[in-house]
N, C-alpha and C positions, 0 to 999 in steps of 0.2 A: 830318291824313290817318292813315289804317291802317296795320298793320304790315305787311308782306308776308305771306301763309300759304302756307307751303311745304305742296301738297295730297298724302295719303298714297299710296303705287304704288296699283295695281290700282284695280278699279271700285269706285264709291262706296259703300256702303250706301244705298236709299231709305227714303225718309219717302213712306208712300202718303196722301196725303189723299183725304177720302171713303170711307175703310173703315172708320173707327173715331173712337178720341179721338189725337189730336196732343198730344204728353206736352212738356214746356218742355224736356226735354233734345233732343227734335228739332229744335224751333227752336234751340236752341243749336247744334247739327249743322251747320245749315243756314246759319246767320249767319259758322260757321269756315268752310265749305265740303267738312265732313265730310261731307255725306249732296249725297242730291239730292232735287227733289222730283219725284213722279212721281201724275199723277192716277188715282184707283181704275178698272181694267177693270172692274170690278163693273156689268153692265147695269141692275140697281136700282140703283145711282148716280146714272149718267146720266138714270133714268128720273124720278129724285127730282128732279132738277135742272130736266130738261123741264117736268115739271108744275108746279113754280112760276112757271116763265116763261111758261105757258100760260095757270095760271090767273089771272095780271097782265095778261096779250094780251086774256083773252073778257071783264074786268071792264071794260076800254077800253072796248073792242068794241059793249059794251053802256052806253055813255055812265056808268058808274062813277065817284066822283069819287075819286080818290085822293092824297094829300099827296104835293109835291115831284112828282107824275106830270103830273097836271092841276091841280094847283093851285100858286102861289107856294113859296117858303121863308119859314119862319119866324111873321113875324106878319103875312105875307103869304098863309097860307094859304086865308085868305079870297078870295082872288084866284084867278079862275079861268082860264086858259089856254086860250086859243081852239083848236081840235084840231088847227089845222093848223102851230100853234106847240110841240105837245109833242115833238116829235122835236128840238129844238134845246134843249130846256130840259135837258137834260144837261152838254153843254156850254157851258149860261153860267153851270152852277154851278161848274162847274172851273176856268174862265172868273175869275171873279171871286175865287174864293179865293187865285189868285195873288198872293197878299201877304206870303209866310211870309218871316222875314229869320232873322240868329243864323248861328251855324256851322251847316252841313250837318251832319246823322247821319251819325257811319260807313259803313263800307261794312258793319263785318259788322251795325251797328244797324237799316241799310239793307234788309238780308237777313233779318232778324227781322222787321219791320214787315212784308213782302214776305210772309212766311210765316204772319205773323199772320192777314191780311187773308185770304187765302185760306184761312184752315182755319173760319173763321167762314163765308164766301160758299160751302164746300162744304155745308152744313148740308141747304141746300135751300129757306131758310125767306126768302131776301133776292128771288126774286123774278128772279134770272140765269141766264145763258143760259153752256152749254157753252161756246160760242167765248170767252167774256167769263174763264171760270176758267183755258182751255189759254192766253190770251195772259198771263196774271197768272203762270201757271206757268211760259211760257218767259223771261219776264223774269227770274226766279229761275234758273232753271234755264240760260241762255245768261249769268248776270253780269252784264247790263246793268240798271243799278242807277239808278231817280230821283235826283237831287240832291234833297234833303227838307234844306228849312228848319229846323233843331228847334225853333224858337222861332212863335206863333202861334196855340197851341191851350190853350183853357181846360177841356180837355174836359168839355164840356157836352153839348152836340150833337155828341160823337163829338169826335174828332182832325180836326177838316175842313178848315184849313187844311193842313196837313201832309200828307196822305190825296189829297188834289187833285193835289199832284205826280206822285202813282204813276196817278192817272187820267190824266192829261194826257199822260204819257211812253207809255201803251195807247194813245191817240189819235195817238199822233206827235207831239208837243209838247214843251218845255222841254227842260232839258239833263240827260244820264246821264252814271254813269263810267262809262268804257270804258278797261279797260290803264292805269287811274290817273291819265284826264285826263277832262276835262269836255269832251262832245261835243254835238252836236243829236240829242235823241232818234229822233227819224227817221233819220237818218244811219245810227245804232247798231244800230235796227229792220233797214233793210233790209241793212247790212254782216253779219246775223247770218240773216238769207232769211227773216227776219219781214215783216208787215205790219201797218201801226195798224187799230184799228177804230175804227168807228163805234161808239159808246156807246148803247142801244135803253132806253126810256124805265126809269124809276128805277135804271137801271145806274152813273147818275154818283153817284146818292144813298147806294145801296148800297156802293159801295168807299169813299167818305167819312164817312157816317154810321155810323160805329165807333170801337172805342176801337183799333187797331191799334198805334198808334205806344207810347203807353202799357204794354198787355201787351207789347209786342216786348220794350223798356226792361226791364219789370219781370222779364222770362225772364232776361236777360243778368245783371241785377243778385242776382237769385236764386241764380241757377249760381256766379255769385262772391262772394258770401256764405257761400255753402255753405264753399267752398275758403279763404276765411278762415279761418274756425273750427279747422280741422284745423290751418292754417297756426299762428294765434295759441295753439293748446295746444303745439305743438312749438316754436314759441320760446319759451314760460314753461318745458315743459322746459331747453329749452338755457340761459335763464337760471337757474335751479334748479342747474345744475351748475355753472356758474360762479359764484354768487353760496354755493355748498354748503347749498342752503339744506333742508329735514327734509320727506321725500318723505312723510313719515307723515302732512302736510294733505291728501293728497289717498285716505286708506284706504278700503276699498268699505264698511266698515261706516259710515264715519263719513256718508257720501254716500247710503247707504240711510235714514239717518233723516230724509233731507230730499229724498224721492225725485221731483224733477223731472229726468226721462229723460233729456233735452239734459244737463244741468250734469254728470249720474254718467257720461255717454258722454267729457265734455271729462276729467272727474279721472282715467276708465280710460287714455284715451289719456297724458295726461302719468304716474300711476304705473307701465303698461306701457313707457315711454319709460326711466323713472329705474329699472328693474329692482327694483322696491318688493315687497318681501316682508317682511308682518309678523316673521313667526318672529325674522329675520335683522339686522331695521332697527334702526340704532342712531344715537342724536341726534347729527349731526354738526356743526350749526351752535350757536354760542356762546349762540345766541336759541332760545327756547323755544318761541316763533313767530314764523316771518316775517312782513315787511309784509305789508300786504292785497295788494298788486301781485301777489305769486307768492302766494301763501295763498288769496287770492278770486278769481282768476284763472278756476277752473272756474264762478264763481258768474256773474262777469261774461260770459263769451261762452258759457255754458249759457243767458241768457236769449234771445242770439240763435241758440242752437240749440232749442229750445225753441219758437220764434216760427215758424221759418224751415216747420216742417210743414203750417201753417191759410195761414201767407203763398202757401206754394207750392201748395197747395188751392184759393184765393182766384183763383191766376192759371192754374191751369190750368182752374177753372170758365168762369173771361174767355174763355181762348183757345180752349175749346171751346163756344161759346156763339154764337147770331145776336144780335147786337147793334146792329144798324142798326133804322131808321124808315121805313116800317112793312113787316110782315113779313107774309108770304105763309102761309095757311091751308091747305093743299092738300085735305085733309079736310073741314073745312068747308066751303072753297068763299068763303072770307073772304078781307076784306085786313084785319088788325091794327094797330091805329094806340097807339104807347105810347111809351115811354123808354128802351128798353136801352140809347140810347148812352152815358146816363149812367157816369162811368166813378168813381162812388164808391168802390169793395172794391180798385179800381187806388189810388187816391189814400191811401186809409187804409192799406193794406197797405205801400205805399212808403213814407210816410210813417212809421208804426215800423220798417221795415226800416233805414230811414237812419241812425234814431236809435240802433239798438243794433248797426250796424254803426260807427259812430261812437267806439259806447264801446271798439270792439276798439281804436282809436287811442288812447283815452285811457289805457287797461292801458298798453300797450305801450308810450307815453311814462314812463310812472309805471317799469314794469322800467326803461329805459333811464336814468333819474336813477337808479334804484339801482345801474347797473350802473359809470357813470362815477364816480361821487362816492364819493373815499375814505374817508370819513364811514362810510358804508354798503354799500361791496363786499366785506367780509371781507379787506382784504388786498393788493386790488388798484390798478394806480398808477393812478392821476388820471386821466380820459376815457382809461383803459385805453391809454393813451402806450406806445407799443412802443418807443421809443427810450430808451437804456440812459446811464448814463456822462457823461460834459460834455454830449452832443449833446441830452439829453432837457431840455436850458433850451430848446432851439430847437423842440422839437416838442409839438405840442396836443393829438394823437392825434386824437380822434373830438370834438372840442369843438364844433366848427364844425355835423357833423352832429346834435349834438344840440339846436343849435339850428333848423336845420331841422326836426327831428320833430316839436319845439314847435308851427313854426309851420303842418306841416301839420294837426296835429292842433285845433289851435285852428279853422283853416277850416271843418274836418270838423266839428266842433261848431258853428261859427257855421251851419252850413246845416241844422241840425236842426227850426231851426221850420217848423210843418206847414203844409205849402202848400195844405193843403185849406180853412183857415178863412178863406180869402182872398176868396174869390168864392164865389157860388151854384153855378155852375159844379164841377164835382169837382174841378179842377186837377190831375186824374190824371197827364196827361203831364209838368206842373213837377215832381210829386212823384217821379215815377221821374226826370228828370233830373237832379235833386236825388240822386238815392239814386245812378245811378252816379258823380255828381261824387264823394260823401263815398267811395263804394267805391276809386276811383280814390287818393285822398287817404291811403285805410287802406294800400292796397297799397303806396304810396313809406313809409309809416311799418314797413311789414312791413319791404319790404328792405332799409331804416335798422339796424331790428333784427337782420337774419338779418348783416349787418358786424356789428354791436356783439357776438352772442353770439357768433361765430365769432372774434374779437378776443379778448374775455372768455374764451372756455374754453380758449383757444391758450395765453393767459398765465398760465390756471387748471392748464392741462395742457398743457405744452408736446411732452410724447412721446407725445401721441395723448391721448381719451379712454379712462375705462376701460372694462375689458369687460364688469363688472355692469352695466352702462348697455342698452338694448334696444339690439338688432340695427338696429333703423329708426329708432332716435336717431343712430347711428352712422355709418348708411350717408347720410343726412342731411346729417350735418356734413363727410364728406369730397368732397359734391355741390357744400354751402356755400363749402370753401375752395375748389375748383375755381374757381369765380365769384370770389371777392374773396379774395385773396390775404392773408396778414396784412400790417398796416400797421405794418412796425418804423418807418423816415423816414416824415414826411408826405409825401400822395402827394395828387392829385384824387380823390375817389370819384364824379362822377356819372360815368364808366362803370361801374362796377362796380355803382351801384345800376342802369342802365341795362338791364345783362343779367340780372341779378335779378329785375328789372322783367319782362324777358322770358319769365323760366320762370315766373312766378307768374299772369301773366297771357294767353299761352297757351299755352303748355305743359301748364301747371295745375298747381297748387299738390300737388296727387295725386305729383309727383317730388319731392319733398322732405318730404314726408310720409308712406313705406311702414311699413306700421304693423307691427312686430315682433309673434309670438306672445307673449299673455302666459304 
């Protein structure tokens, strides 16, 4: 289940659909229950919207043969629908897709998918009807949320298993959360002074035939991507001052010779961190270079800062796009029959996002063996053992945790093969499941770290850090011990990673990361 979201005073901020483009940071909005959604007053809207449903009504009308309307699915197309049976042919495609198993999606994964679907069906180009967008809106908008299977969809033809739940719970069907319990959709409908609808011919094809569930995924995983990066350059700082390691790898000359933007953004934030001033800087550490871990560290999560620009391009083309089968001409005077639901640019863009969100776990394991092992700390005791005198035979310090880190990092690597070369199918939605499982995974190895550096520089600097250090390194670390206390006895840490867990993932990473003037 989800975390609670404690929702901010005052009225929400809305996301208008139908006015424009929907940006991934609204559906992010939308999935915390930061915004609301609210559909466009705009009467060219509406009237955009009319006309497609109109011009799918007169091609009926006029004995028109149109895919999934009057004819079968799939390779069934060929098969013609007698007219008095296309009014049902909606619901026995929702009908029948009821098969999706796995854990349900989130509630806020729920609310992304919810919001996805809709910023594509406001286009104009799917062929639906007002009533069909205001019921999709107050689903969102009242909280009552499908149970959506995650598991089911090869995205080929769209998310359509997955996609069917949110039809079926319009219609009154299956079960929603409500207040954090699973209820009968109907119940929830009318406890909320809704009514289901009727589903009016290609409306069931439309809200399933897309890639929804996929882009929803891929929004949430982007956003915290994003918030890693920043996250993983301020704990190589923090490791950097514990380990005293020569702020001089990271010089803006040295990063201008090899100018990929992302990687000289990560070196600015860690030398504005370590108060790096040529003029001033003087080799503090025995080594003339550090490991790669703190030395390439910009090189490493620069590639998925770097990525993260064409990735998040990629999904917000997705999410602002018609992508269902087949699509309404209004202009013409056409119906268009093609493949948008294909969800290839979902699949490949997750699919590297995993991979180099992945490697932020692998750095960070890498610091954290240098941070424990006396071998290689400059000085410091053993898994950073806070325990002093006779008592420090009995305590392991951070041992234990660092084998955790190990192991989540390992997972997070083992899920890096691309789930796209699997099927013909794009396997768009395994691939973004995939990417927030690894995200997930990076995040417990973050707040593994944000203990060990907070441990490390305690022992490094037991009367505070220093004040050459940036302002937003500083203010950081006294965030950091707030949460995790030092560890002089051994103590448990999965709370402490617990509520670490909690600021990082939503709160956001942005609190522990305020980035000082350079």
């Amino acid at each position: 289940m989800s975390m609670k979201i404690d929702l901010p005073p005052g009225p929400l901020p809305a996301v208008v659909f139908g006015a424009g483009p929907v940006s991934l940071h609204d559906v992010v909005a939308l999935s915390a229950r930061r915004a609301r959604p609210v559909l466009s007053g705009d009467p060219a809207f509406a009237a955009r919207i009319d006309a497609g449903a109109a011009l799918l009504e007169r091609i009926l009308r006029e004995d028109g043969v149109v895919y999934g309307v009057t004819t079968g699915y799939g390779d069934s197309c060929d098969t013609a629908i007698p007219p008095a049976l296309v009014g049902e042919l909606p619901q026995r495609l929702l009908t029948y897709h009821g098969c999706g198993l796995g854990t349900p999606f989130t509630l806020e994964q729920t609310r992304a998918i919810l919001a996805v679907r809709l910023a594509s069906l406001c286009r104009g180009q799917s062929g639906v009807s007002m009533d069909l967008l205001r019921a999709l809106c107050a689903l969102l908008d009242h909280d009552i949320l499908p149970v959506i299977p995650s598991e089911g969809s090869v995205g080929a033809s769209g998310d359509l298993t997955p996609l069917s739940y949110v039809a079926a719970v319009l219609c009154g069907e299956r079960e929603v959360w409500r207040d954090g319990a699973q209820v009968p959709a109907l119940a929830a409908l009318r406890a909320a002074g809704l009514r289901p609808i009727r589903l009016r011919p290609k409306e069931g094809l439309a809200l399933m035939n897309g890639t929804a569930a996929m882009t929803a995924l891929a929004c949430l995983a982007a956003e915290r991507a994003q918030s890693l990066c920043r996250l993983a350059g301020r704990i190589t700082a923090l490791s950097a001052v514990a380990l005293e390691s020569n702020a001089y790898h990271f010089d803006e000359v040295l990063f201008a010779a090899k100018p990929y933007p992302g990687m000289a953004q990560v070196a600015e934030w860690i030398r504005t961190d370590l108060g790096y001033a040529p003029a001033l800087e003087e080799r503090n550490s025995a080594r003339l270079q550090d490991r790669y871990s703190i030395r390439c560290a910009p090189h490493v999560i620069g590639v998925l800062m770097d990525a993260l620009p064409w990735m998040v391009q990629h999904i917000e083309l997705e999410l602002n796009s018609a992508n269902d089968n087949p699509l309404v001409d209004v202009e013409g005077g056409r119906i268009l029959h093609g493949g948008h639901f294909y969800g290839g640019h979902m699949a490949f863009a997750m699919d590297g996002m995993k991979n180099a969100v992945a490697n932020l776990a692998d750095l960070l394991d890498r610091q954290m063996a240098l941070l424990v092992d006396a071998r290689y700390n400059n000085g410091l005791p053993s898994n950073l053992r806070g325990a002093t005198g006779s008592r420090a035979a009995i305590n392991h310090g951070l041992k234990a945790l660092q084998i955790s880190v190990s192991a989540w990092t390992a997972e997070a690597l083992k899920l890096t093969m691309p789930a796209s070369v699997f099927h013909k199918g794009s396997m768009g939605t395994i691939a973004a499941r995939d990417c927030l499982r690894v995200t997930e995974l990076v995040e417990q190895v973050a707040a593994a770290l944000l203990i060990t550096v907070r441990q490390a520089c305690c022992l490094r600097h037991p009367d505070g850090l220093p004040r050459r250090l940036g302002a937003g390194l500083r203010d950081s670390y006294e965030r950091i011990a707030e949460l995790t206390p030092f560890v002089g006895e051994d103590r448990r840490l999965d709370h402490d990673l617990q509520r670490l867990l909690a600021v990082i993932r939503y709160d956001g990473a942005a609190l522990l990361c305020k980035i000082s003037p350079a």
